[in-house]
Each structure stands twice: as structure tokens, then as C-alpha cells.
C-alpha positions in Angstrom: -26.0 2.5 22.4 -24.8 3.8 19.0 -21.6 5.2 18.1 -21.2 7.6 15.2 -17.8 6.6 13.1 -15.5 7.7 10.9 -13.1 5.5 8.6 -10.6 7.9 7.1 -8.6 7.7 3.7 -6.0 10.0 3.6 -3.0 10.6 2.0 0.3 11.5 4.4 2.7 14.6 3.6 5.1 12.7 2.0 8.3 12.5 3.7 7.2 14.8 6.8 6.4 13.9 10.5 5.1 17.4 11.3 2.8 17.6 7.7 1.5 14.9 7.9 0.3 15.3 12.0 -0.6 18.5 11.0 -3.2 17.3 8.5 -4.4 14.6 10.8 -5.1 17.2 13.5 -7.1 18.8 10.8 -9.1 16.1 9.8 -9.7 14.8 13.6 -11.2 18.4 14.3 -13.2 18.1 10.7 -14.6 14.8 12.0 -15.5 16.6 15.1 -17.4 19.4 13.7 -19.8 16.3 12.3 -20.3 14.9 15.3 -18.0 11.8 14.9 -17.2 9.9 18.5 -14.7 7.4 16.6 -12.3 7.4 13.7 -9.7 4.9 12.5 -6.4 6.5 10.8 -4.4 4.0 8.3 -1.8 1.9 8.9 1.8 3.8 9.6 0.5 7.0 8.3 2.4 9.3 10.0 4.5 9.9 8.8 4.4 7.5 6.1 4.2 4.0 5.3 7.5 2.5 4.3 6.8 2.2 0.0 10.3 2.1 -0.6 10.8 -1.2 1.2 9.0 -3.3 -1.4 10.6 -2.1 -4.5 14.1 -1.7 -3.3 16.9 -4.2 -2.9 17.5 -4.8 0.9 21.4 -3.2 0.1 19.8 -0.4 -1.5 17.4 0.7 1.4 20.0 2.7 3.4 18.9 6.5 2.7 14.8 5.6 2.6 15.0 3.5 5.9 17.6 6.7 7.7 15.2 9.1 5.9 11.7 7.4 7.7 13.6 6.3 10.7 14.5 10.6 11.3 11.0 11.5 10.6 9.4 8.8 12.5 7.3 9.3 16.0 8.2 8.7 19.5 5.9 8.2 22.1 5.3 10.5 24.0 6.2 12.9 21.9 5.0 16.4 21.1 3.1 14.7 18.5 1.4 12.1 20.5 0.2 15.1 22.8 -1.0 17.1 19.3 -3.4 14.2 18.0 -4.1 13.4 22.0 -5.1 17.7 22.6 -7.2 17.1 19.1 -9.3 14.3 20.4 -9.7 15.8 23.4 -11.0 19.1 21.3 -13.0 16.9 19.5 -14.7 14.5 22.2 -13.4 11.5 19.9 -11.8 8.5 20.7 -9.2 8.0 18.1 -6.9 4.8 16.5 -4.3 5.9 14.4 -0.5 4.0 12.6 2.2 5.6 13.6 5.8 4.6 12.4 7.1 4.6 16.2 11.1 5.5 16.9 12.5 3.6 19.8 16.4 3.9 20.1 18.1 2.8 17.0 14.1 0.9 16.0 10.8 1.5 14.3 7.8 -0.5 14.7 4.6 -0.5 13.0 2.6 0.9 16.0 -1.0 1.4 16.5 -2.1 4.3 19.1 -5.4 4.4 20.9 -6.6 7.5 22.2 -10.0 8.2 24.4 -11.9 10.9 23.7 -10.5 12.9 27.2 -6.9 13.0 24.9 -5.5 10.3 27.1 -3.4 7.4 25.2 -5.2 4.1 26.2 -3.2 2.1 24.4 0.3 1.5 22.5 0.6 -1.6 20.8 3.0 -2.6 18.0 2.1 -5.0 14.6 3.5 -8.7 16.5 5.0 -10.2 13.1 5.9 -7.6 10.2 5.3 -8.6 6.9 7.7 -10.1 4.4 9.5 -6.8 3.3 8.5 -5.4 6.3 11.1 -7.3 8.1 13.6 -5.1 6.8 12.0 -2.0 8.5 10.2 -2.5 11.5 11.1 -4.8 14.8 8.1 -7.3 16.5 5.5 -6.1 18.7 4.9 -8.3 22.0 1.4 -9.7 23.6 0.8 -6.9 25.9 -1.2 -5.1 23.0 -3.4 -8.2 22.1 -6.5 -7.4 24.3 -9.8 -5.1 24.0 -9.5 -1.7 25.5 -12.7 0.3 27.5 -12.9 4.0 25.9 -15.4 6.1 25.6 -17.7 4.8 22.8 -16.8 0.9 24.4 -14.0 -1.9 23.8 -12.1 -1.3 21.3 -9.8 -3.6 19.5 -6.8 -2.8 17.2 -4.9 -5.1 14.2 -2.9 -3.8 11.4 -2.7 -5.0 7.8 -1.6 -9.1 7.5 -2.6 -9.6 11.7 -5.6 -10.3 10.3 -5.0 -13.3 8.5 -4.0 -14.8 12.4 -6.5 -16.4 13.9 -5.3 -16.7 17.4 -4.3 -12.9 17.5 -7.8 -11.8 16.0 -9.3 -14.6 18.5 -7.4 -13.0 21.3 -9.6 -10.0 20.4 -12.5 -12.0 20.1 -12.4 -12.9 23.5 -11.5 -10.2 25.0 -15.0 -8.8 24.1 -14.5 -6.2 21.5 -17.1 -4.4 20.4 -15.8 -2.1 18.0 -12.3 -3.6 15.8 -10.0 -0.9 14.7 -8.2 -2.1 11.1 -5.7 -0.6 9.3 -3.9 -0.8 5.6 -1.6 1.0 3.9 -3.1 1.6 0.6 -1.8 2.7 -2.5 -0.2 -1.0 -2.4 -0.1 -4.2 -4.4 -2.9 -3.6 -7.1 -6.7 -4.5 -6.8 -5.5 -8.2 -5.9 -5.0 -6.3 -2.3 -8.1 -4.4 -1.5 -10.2 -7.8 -2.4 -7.9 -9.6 0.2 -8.8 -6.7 2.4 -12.4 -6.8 2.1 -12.5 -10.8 2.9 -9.8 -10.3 6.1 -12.1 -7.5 7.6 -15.7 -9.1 6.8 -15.4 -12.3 7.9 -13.8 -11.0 11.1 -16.6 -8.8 11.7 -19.0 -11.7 11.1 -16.3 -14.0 13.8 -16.2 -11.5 16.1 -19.6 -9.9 16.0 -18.4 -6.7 16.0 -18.2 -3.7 13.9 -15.3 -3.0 11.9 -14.1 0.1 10.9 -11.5 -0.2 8.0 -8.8 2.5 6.8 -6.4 2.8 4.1 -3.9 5.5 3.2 -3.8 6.9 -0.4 -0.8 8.3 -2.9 -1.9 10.6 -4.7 -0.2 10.9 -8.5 2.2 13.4 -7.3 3.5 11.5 -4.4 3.3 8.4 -6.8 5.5 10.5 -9.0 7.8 11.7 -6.1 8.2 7.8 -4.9 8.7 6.1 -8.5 11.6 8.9 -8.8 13.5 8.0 -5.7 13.5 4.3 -5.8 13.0 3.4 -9.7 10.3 1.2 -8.8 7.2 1.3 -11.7 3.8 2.5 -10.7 2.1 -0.9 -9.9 3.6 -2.0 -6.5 2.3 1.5 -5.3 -1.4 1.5 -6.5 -4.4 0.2 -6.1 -5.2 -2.1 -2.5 -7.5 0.1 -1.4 -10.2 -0.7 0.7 -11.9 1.8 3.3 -15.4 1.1 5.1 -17.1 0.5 7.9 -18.8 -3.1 8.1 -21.3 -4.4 10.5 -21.8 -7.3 12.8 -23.3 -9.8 9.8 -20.4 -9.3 8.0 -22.1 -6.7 5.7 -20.8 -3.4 4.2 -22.9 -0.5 5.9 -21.2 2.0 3.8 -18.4 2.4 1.4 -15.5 1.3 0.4 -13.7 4.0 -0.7 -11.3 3.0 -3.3 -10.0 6.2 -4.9 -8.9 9.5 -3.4 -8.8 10.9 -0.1 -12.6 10.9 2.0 -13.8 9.1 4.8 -16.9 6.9 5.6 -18.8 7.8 8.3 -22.2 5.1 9.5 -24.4 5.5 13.2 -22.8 1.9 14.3 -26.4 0.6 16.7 -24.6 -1.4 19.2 -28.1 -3.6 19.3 -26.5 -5.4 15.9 -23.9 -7.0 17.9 -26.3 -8.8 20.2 -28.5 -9.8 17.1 -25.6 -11.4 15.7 -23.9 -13.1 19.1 -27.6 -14.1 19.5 -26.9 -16.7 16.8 -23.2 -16.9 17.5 -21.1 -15.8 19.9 -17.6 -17.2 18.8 -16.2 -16.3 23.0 -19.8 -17.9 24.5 -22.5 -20.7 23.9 -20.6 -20.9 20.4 -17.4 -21.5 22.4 -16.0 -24.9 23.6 -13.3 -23.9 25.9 -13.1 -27.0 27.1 -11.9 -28.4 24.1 -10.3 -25.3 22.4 -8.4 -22.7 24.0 -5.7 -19.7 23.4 -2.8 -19.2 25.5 -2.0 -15.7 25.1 1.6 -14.5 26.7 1.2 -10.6 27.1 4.7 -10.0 29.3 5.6 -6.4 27.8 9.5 -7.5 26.2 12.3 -5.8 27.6 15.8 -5.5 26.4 17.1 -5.9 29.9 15.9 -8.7 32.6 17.2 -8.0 36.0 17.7 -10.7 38.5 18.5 -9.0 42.0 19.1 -11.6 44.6 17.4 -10.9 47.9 19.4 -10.7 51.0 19.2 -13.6 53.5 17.5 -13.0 57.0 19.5 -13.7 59.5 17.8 -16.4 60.5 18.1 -18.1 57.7 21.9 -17.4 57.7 22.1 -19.0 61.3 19.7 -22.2 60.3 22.3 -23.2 57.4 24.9 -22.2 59.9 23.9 -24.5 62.4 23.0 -27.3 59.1 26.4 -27.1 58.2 28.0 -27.5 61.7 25.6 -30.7 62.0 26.6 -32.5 58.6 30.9 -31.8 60.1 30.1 -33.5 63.0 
């Protein structure tokens, strides 16, 4: 089997939900015209990722965090149906970082859509990251597994996930075939994008998968537009970008893409995974369960657990009757 796939750089509108879905709508039927069957979207792209959150003081974050929390996404949404209607258009199964709305919340959320336009999966970044904390709430289990679409199982991680082993195991074992990862870009200097390139190739090499690896770009004007609304210099919000698409020995089958907006786009031969699992096959003969093994919780959280007592049968009722009459006598 091979797969034809796309990792996109791309820069969001800045400080709009319906831009910035607009130009991913775009891109998705662009990707289409070419024949793509996947593409991975950056981390929180639409509508943006939250910059603002790692230069400003946590008191000072009131009108940024209001600002992304009104132009964030809910799901479903008008939105969700747009990219979903896009990748239906398309015939491509799609992974793309949304900042997600949920009541008075945001979390860094990752959607999953097959190439029929249906949304196979919702899952939401388990642990945020250091200033993160401030912005988005946690993600639950339910979203740690492999997902069957169209082009095969599909597994999705965003940003600092990768440097957990258990969560990228629970992946692993799950059988992924094809591992979704996403950045924001534009972040933390060229420190970042090294980090990057280590987190997503030695998983591919783990996992035996492919990897398909995005990050989001500023360009100078949004740099600019940023820099003027928090004060913050240009460093925290350049550099750390890393997009490519790596294969199953841990090698770089094309890119990365560290400057301006593009995308990668490699054949991914499905044969590579089984030439790599022949030697080692981290959830098989390479495996000893037995010894090691991952207890994965993946109960969907709830902010209300209902306990509704059951009504007794009347037998019952008559049999503690009757119990009770015997222990008066």
C-alpha cells in the first residue's frame, strides 16, 4: 500500500477563526488537486496558537486569552463541517490543531477527519505545557489510541506529548501506522526545531511508522503585529521550525521546511514499516509484556458523575422484610 502525504507549513490569519479556516480549506483542496490522500495541519492553528502566553505575565494575559478564547473553535461547529466538506471534496483524510471552545474552556485539540468528511476523532493535548497551563485545560485517555481511516491507522500527538513515552507507547501499541505530529512554530529559536527533529525521529524509528511532521509559521508582519501587542522582543516568536515527513528507520524522506509557508509531500510505501518491525517491532517479538506493560485509563472525563440508585424488586423488598422480622424475634 502507499499513501501519498502532505506536511503543511502555514501561517494562520492572525487573530481570525473564519481567515484562518478559510485558508486551510484552500490549501486542503490545493493538496487535493495533487493528488494528496493525507495531510497533517500544525499545532492550534486555527485560529492561532496562543504566542502571547509565553511573553506575557500571567496578570497581564486577560485581553489575549478573551481575544483567542472568542475566536476559538467548537466542535461541531460550522467550521468543523467546512474542513470536514473540504476533505470530503478532496478524498483526504486530514489531522489538523484546533484551539477548541468548550463552555468557559480551551484545549489544545487535535481533529481527525477521513477522507468521506466524517470526524474520526477528537482528542485534546493530555498535559499542556508550562505556560500553556495558563490557557488550555487537560485532555483525558479516550484520545490515546490509533484510529482506522482511509489511508490506515492513524495516530495523533501534539508538541511536548512526544517527550512521554507511555502516551507515544500507547500509540505504539495500538498499531499505528501512520503518526500525525504537530508544533507550533515560529517558537523558542533553532534550540526548538533540533528538539523537534530528535522527538519525531526516534519515534518514527520506536514505532515503525511514518511520521508526518507540521509547524505553523509567523510571518514578519504578524511577528510585527504580535511584538506590538504584548512587548515581547522577536526571539520567543522565531525560529522552532521543523516540517517533514520521516520514515520508518528514522530517516528524513524529504524536508524539513524551516522558513516560510510550503508543504512536504513524499509516496509513504507502507512495505517500509514491515522492513523495519522485521528487525523490531517495539508492540511484538521486541515486546516483553510479560515483564513490561502500560495501563492506559481511556474513561472520557465528565464534569458531572451521576449515581442513580436502582429501585428494589419486590422481592427483594419482601426477603429483607421477612430478615428483619427474623433478627426481632
Amino acid at each position: 500500500m502507499k499513501v501519498k502525504a502532505a506536511a503543511v507549513q502555514i501561517s494562520p490569519v492572525l487573530y481570525s477563526r473564519q481567515g484562518t479556516v478559510e485558508k486551510v480549506v484552500k490549501k486542503i483542496r490545493e493538496l487535493g488537486q495533487q493528488g494528496v490522500q493525507f495531510a497533517t495541519f500544525p499545532e492550534t492553528i486555527i485560529p492561532y496558537y496562543p504566542y502571547f502566553s509565553y511573553v506575557l505575565a500571567p496578570f497581564a494575559l486577560a485581553k489575549e486569552q478573551l481575544r483567542l478564547m472568542e475566536e476559538s473553535v467548537t466542535v461541531p461547529s460550522a467550521e468543523t463541517r467546512a474542513i470536514g466538506e473540504a476533505a470530503k471534496e478532496a478524498n483526504m483524510v486530514v489531522s489538523i490543531g484546533v484551539n477548541e471552545r468548550d463552555g468557559g474552556s480551551i484545549y489544545n485539540t487535535q481533529l481527525l477527519f477521513d477522507a468521506d468528511g466524517t470526524l474520526i476523532q477528537r482528542r485534546r493535548k493530555i498535559t499542556p505545557t508550562y505556560h500553556e497551563r495558563m490557557i488550555w485545560g487537560q485532555g483525558d485517555g479516550s484520545g490515546l489510541r490509533a484510529v482506522d481511516s482511509a489511508v490506515g491507522r492513524i495516530g495523533q500527538l501534539a508538541c511536548w506529548e512526544h517527550y512521554l513515552p507511555l502516551a507515544r507507547y500507547a500509540l505504539i501499541a495500538d498499531g499505528e501506522q501512520i503518526h500525525s505530529a504537530m508544533y507550533p512554530g515560529s517558537f523558542a529559536g533553532p534550540l526548538f526545531a533540533e528538539q523537534t527533529e530528535i522527538n519525531v525521529r526516534q519515534h518514527a524509528l520506536e514505532s515503525g511508522s511514518f511520521v508526518v511532521c507540521a509547524t505553523a509559521w509567523l510571518n514578519a508582519d504578524q511577528q510585527a503585529q504580535i511584538m506590538k501587542d504584548t512587548g515581547c522582543a522577536i526571539g520567543p516568536i522565531s525560529g522552532g521550525n521543523f516540517t517533514a515527513i520521516v520514515s520508518p528507520d528514522g530517516s528524513i524522506m524529504d524536508g524539513p521546511i524551516q522558513a516560510g509557508e510550503g508543504e512536504i509531500i513524499a509516496d509513504l510505501d507502507f512495505a517500509q514499516i514491515d522492513a523495519r518491525k522485521r528487525l523490531m517491532d517495539a508492540r511484538g517479538h521486541y515486546s516483553r509484556p510479560e515483564l513490561l506493560s502500560l495501563l492506559i485509563d481511556r474513561t472520557p472525563t465528565s464534569p458531572i458523575h451521576e449515581w442513580t440508585e436502582h429501585p428494589k424488586s419486590e422481592a427483594m423488598c419482601a426477603a429483607v422484610d421477612e430478615e428483619r422480622t427474623v433478627a426481632v424475634l
